[in-house]
C-alpha positions as CSV (number, residue, x, y, z in Angstrom):
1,X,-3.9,6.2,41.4
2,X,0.1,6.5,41.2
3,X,1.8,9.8,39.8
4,X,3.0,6.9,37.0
5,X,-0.6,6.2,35.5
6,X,-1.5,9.9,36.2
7,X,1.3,10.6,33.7
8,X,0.6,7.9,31.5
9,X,-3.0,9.1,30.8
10,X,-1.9,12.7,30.5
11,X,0.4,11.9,27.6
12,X,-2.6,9.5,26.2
13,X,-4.8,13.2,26.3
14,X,-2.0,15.0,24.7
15,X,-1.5,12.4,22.0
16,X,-5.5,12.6,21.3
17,X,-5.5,15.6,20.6
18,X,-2.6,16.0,18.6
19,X,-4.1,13.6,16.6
20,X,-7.1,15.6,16.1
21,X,-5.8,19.2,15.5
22,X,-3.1,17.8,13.0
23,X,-4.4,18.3,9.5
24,X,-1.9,17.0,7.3
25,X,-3.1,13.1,6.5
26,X,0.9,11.8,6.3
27,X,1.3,13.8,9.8
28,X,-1.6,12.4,11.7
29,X,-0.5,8.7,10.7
30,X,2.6,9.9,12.5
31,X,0.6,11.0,15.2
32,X,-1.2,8.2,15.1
33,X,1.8,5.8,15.8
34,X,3.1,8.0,18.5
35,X,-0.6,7.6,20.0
36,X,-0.3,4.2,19.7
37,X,2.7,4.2,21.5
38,X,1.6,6.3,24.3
39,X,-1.6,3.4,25.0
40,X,0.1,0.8,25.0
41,X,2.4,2.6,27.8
42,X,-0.8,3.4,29.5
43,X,-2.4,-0.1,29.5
44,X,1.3,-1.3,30.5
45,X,1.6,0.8,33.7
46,X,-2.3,-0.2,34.4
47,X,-0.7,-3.9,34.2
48,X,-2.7,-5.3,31.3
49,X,1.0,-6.9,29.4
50,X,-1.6,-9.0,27.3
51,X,-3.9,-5.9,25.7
52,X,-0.2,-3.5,25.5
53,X,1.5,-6.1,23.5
54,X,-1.9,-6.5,21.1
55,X,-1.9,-2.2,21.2
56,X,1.6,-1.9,20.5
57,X,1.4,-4.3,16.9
58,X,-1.5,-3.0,16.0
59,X,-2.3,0.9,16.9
60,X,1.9,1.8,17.0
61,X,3.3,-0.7,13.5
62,X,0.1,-2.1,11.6
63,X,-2.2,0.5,11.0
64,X,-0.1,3.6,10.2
65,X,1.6,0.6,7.8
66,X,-1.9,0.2,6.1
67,X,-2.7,3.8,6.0
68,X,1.2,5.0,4.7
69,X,0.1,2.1,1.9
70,X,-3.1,3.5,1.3
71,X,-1.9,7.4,0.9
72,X,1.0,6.3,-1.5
73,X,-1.7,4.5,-3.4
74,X,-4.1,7.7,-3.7
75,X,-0.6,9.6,-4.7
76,X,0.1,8.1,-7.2
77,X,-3.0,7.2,-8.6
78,X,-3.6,11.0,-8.5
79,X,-0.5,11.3,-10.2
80,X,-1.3,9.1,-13.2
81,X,-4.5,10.9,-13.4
82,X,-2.7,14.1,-14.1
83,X,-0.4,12.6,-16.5
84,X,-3.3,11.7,-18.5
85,X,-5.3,15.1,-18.2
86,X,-1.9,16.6,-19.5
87,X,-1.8,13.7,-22.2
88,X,-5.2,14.9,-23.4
89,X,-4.9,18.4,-23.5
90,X,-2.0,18.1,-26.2
């Protein structure tokens, strides 16, 4: 093993559990992306182009996408919930 892919899955154990110790849902998507990041640089450096490429559009751009869409959702659905509790208290 080089001191490249040594590194490489060091940073992919950091990013793990980053992602796990963060609590904050908007900060681990964050996390998330970064983590994505940091596998697709580890299946680059163990020269698989074809599975990095599929990592980095799908763990690093399209799921923090759907899960940013999903918590703006829950916001403002919670928001509009509250706006009618208030509503109905008057």
């Amino acid at each position: 093993m080089s001191a490249l892919q040594a590194v490489a899955l060091l940073v992919v154990v950091v990013g793990g559990t980053a992602m796990v110790l963060v609590p904050d849902p908007l900060r681990q998507t964050l996390v998330l992306s970064v983590y994505g990041l940091a596998l697709t640089l580890l299946f680059f450096v163990f020269q698989a182009p074809d599975v990095a490429l599929s990592e980095l559009v799908v763990g690093t751009v399209g799921m923090p996408v759907i899960i940013l869409a999903a918590l703006r959702k829950i916001a403002k659905h919670a928001a509009m919930r509250e706006q009618e509790e208030q509503g109905d208290g008057e």
